[in-house]
N, C-alpha and C positions, 0 to 999 in steps of 0.2 A: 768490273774495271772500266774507268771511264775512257776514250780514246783518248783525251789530251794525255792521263799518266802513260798508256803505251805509247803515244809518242815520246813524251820527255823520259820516259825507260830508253826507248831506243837512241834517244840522242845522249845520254849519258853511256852504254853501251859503246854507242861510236868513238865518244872521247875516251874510253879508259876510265868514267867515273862512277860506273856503274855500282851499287849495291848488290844482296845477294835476292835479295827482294827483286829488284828491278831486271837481273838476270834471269831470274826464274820466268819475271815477267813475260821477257823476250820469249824467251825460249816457249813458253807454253803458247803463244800465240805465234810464233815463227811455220805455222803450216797455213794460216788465212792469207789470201791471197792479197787483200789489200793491202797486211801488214806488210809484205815482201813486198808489193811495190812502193809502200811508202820508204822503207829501207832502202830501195833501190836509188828513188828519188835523194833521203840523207846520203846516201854514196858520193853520187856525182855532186850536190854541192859541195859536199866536203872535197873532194877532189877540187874542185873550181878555185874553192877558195885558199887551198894548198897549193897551186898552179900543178896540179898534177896529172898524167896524162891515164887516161882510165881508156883500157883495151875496150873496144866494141864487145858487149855480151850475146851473144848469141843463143836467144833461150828457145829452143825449140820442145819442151817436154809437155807444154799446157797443148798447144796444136797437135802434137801428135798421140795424146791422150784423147781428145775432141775427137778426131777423125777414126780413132777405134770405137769409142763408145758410139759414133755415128753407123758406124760400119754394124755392132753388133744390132 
């Protein structure tokens, strides 16, 4: 799968115009880390462009995995 279809999966996802094809897409790539940040990034424009107020995220789970696997 090429990135631009997991992008335009996920930006159909965000609208509501997802297929079941393009859901599965999501979902089977939703643990790579890039995808989740790209996700992150369609959030807040969709937000922006909604004028809507998006809570500060607070992701503390990648850091404190890091500093375990450091530790062991």
């Amino acid at each position: 799968m090429s990135r631009e279809a997991l992008q335009e999966s996920l930006s159909a996802v965000m609208d509501n115009e997802a297929d079941e094809l393009e859901l599965r897409r999501v979902l089977s790539a939703s643990d790579d880390p890039e995808t989740r940040a790209t996700w992150s990034r369609y959030q807040v424009a969709r937000a922006a462009m909604h004028k809507e107020l998006l809570m500060p995220k607070l992701d503390i789970a990648s850091a404190v995995s890091a500093a375990l696997a450091d530790e062991a």
